[in-house]
C-alpha positions as CSV (number, residue, x, y, z in Angstrom):
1,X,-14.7,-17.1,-4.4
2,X,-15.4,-19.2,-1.5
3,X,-15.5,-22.7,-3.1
4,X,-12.3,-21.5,-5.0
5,X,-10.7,-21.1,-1.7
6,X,-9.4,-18.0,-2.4
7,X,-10.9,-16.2,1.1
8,X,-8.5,-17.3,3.7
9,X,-9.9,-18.0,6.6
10,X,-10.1,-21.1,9.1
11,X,-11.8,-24.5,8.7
12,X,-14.0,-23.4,11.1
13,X,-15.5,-20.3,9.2
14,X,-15.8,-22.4,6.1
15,X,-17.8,-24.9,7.7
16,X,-20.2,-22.4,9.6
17,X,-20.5,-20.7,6.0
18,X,-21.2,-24.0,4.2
19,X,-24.4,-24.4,6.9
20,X,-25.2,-20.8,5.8
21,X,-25.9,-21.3,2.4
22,X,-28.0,-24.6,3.9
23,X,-29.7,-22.7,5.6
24,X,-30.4,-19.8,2.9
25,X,-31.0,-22.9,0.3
26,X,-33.4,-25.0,2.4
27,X,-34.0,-23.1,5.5
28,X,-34.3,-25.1,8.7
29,X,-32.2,-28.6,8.7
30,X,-34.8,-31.8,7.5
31,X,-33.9,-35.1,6.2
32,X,-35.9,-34.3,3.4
33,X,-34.0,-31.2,2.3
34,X,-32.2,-31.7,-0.9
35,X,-28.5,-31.7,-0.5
36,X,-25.8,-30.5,-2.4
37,X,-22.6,-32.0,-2.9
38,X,-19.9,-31.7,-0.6
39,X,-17.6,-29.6,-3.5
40,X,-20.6,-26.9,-3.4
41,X,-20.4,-26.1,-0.6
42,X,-16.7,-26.2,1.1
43,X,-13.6,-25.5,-1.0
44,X,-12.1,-28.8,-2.2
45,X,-8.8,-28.0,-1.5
46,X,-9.0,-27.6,1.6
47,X,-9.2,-31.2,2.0
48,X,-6.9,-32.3,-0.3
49,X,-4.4,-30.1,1.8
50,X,-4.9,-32.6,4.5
51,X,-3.9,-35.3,2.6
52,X,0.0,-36.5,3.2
53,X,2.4,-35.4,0.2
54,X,2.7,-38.5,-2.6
55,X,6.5,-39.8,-1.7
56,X,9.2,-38.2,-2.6
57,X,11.6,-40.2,-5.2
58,X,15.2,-39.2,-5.2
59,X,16.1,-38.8,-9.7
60,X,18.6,-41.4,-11.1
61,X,21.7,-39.9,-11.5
62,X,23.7,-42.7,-13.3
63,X,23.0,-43.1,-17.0
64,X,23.7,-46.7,-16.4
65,X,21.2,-47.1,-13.2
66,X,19.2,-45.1,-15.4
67,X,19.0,-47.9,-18.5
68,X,18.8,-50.9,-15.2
69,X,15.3,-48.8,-14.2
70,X,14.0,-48.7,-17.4
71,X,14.8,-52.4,-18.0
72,X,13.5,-53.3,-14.9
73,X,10.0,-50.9,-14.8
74,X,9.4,-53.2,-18.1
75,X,9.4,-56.4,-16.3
76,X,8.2,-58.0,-13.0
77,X,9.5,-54.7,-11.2
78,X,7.6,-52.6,-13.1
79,X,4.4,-54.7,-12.5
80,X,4.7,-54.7,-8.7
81,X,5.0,-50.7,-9.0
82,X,2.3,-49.6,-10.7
83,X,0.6,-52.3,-8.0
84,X,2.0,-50.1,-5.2
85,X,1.2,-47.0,-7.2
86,X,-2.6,-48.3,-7.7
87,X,-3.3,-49.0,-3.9
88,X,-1.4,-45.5,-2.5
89,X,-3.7,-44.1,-5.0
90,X,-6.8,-45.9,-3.6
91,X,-5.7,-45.1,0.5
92,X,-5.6,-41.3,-0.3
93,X,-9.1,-41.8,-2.2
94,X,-10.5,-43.4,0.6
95,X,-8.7,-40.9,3.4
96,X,-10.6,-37.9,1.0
97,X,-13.8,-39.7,1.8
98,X,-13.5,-39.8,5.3
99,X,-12.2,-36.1,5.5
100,X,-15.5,-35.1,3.3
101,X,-17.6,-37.3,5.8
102,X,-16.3,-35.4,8.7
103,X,-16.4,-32.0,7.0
104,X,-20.0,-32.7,6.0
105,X,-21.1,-34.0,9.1
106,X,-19.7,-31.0,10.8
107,X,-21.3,-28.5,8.5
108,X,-24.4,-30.4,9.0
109,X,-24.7,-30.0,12.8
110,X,-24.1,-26.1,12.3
111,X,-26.8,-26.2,10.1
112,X,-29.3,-27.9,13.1
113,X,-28.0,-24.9,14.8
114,X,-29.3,-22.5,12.6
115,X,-33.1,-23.5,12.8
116,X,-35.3,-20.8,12.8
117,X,-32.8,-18.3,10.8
118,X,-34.7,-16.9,7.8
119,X,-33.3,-16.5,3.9
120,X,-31.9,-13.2,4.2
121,X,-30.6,-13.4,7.7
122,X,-28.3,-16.2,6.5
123,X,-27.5,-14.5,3.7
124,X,-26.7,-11.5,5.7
125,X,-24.5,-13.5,8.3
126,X,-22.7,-15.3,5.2
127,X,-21.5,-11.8,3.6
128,X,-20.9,-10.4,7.0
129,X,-18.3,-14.0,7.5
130,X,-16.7,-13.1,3.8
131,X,-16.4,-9.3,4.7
132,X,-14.3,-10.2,7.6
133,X,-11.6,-10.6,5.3
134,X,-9.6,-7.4,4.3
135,X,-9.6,-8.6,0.5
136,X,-13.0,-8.8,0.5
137,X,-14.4,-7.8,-3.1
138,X,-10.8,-8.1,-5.0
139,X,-10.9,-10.3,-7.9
140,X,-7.6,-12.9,-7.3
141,X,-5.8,-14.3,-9.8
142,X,-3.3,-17.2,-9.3
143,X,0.4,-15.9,-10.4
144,X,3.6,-16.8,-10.4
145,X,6.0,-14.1,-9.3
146,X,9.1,-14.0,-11.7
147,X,11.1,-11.0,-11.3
148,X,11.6,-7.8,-9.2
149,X,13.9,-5.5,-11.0
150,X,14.6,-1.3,-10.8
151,X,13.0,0.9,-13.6
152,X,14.8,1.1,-16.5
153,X,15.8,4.6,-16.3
154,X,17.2,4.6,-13.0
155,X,19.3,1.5,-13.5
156,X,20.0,1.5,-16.8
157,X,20.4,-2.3,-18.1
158,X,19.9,-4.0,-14.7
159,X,19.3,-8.0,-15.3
160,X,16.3,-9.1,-14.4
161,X,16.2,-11.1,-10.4
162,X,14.7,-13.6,-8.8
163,X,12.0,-11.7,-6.2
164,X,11.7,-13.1,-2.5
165,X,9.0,-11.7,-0.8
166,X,8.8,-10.4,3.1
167,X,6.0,-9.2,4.6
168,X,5.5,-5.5,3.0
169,X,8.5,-6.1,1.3
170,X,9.0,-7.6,-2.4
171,X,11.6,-4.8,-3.5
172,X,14.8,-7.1,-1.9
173,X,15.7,-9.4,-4.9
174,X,17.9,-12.7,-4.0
175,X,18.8,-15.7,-5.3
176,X,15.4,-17.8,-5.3
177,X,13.0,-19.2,-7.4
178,X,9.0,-17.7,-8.8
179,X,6.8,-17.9,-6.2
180,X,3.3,-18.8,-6.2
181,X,1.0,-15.9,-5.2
182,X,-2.4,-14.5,-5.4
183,X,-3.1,-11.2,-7.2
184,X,-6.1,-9.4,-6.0
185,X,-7.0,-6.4,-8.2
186,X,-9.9,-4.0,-6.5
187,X,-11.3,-1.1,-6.4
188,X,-8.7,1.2,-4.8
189,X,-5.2,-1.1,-4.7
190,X,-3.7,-4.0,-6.1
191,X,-2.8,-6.7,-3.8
192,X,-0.3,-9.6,-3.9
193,X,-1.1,-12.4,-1.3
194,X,0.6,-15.8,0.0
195,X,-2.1,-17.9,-1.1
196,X,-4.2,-19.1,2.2
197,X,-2.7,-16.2,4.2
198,X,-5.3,-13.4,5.1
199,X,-3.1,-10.4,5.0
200,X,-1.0,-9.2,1.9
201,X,2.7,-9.1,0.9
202,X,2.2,-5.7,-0.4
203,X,-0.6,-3.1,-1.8
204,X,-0.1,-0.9,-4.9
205,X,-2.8,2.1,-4.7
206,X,-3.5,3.1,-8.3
207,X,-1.3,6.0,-8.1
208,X,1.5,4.3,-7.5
209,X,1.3,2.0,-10.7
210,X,2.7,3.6,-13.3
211,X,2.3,1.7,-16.2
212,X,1.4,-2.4,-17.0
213,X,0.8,-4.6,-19.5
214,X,1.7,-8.1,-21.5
215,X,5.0,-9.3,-22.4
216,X,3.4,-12.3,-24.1
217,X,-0.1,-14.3,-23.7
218,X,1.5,-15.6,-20.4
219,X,3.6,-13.0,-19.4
220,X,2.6,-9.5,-17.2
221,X,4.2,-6.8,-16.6
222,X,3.4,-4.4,-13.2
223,X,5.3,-1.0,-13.1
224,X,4.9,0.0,-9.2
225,X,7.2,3.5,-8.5
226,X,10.9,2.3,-8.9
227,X,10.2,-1.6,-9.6
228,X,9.0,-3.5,-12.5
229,X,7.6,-7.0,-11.3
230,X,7.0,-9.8,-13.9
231,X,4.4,-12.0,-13.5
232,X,3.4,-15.5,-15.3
233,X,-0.3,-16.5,-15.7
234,X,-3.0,-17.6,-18.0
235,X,-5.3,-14.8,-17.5
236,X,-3.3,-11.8,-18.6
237,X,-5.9,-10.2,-20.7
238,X,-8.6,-10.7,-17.7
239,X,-6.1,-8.8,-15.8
240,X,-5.2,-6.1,-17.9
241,X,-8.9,-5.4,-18.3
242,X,-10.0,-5.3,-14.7
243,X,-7.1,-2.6,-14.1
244,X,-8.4,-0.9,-17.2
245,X,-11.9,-0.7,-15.5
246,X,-10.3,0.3,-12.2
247,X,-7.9,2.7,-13.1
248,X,-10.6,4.7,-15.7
249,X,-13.4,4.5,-12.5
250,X,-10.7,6.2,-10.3
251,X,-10.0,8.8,-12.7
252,X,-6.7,8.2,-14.2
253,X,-5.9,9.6,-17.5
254,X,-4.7,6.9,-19.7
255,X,-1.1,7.9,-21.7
256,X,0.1,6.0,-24.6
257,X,3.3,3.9,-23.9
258,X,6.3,5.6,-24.7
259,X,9.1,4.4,-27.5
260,X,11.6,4.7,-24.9
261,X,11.9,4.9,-21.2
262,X,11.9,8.8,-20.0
263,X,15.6,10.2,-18.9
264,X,14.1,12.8,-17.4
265,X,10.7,14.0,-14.9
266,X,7.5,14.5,-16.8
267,X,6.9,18.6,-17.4
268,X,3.1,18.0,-17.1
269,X,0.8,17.9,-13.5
270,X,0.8,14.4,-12.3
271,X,-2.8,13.4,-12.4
272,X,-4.6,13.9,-9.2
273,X,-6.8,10.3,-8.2
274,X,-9.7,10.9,-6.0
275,X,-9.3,11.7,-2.2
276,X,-9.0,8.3,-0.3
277,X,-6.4,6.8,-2.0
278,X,-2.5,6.8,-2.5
279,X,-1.0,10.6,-2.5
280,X,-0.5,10.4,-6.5
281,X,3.0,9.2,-7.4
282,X,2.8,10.2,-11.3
283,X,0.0,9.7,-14.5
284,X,-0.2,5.6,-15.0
285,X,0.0,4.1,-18.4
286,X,-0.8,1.3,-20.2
287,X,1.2,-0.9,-22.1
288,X,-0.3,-2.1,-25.4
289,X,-1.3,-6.1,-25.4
290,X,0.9,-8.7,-26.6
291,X,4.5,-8.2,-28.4
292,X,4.2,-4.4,-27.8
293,X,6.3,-4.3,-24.1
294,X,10.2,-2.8,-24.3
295,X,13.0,-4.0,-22.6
């Protein structure tokens, strides 16, 4: 979770918990240690965020300049481009090396600092560092927030929209592209997080989900109160089976997914989820897997 770069938290932190696992791997700091690779022990992209943004080239617009490009990319042009290509290539490869050098020589003067720490103090400080983060035991999965629309049922035939999040907030659909988010799915709430940013966009206790499931093999669907949200990944069935597991070990009562959507409130007792979470806002149900989801 931590070389993934999925706990947010400052360089910093990520260096002093890089000389933890040192220190829990080798204990005190020797030149005869054996040392990992850099990759094992602080998140790579981290460092590749520090790296300048490859150039931006405006498109050809002219069908004409167009044809001229591709004539010219074929000839001496072309040449001295994939020349200039090669050695921008080779300066961001050697400005990565000298960003891991400095991130490794930090980490390892942290590690010096740690002499005389014992294997299960350090690992004790390094879950303590993780813990800090309010996510902490969440499984996050990267998505890509499509669409924020109103239940079907109390807007009948409302188009899906394109979802901009605020803080606390996704529920105000305007004109915007998907966003790139983390979903972290634990034990009492579903989360959806900026990636990097420690605090989320919005939590769904369980009993406010009231049904999910899969569009497609890339496509998920969250039910949350009034709101559908619409989510693109690769790892819908990994989801859908960690809210499974969740959902069951809180107690919710699992309801087969109805033909059509309900015009009117369920007669039976909304179920009741254990103390601690959510006041209960209706039973949950899941949607079958793939080709199964209504419209």
């Amino acid at each position: 979770m931590v070389l993934r770069g999925y706990v947010p938290t400052s360089e910093e932190t990520l260096q002093t918990l890089a000389a933890l696992r040192l220190q829990s791997l080798n204990s005190d700091f020797s030149t005869h240690a054996p040392f990992p690779r850099l990759e094992e022990l602080f998140p790579p992209r981290v460092l590749h965020a520090r790296l300048p943004p490859p150039p931006h080239r405006p498109p050809t617009k002219c069908r004409g300049a167009r044809l001229r490009a591709g004539l010219l990319a074929g000839g001496l042009w072309g040449q001295a481009l994939a020349k200039q290509r090669a050695e921008q290539d080779q300066r961001l490869r050697g400005r990565l090396r000298e960003e891991g050098a400095s991130t490794m020589a930090a980490i390892v003067e942290k590690w010096k600092l740690l002499q005389g720490m014992g294997r299960p103090e350090a690992m004790a400080a390094y879950v303590a560092l993780v813990r800090e983060w309010p996510g902490f035991g969440s499984t996050l999965f990267d998505v890509d927030l499509h669409a924020v629309r109103p239940r079907l049922g109390m807007m009948q035939g409302q188009p899906w929209q394109w979802a901009a999040l605020t803080p606390f907030s996704p529920q105000s659909p305007v004109g915007s592209g998907p966003q790139r988010l983390w979903l972290g799915i634990g034990a009492k709430a579903v989360s959806l997080y900026k990636p990097g940013e420690p605090e989320p966009l919005d939590s769904f206790c369980y009993s406010r989900i009231s049904s999910f499931g899969a569009s497609d093999s890339s496509t998920f669907r969250l039910s949350v109160e009034d709101r559908d949200l619409l989510f693109e990944t690769s790892q819908v069935n990994e989801i859908a089976q960690l809210l499974n597991t969740y959902l069951a070990s809180a107690g919710a009562q699992q309801l087969p997914w109805p033909q059509q959507p309900p015009t009117s409130p369920p007669t039976s007792e909304p179920t009741v989820l254990p103390q601690g979470l959510c006041p209960a806002a209706g039973p949950w149900q899941h949607q079958p897997p793939v080709g199964s989801s209504h419209s």
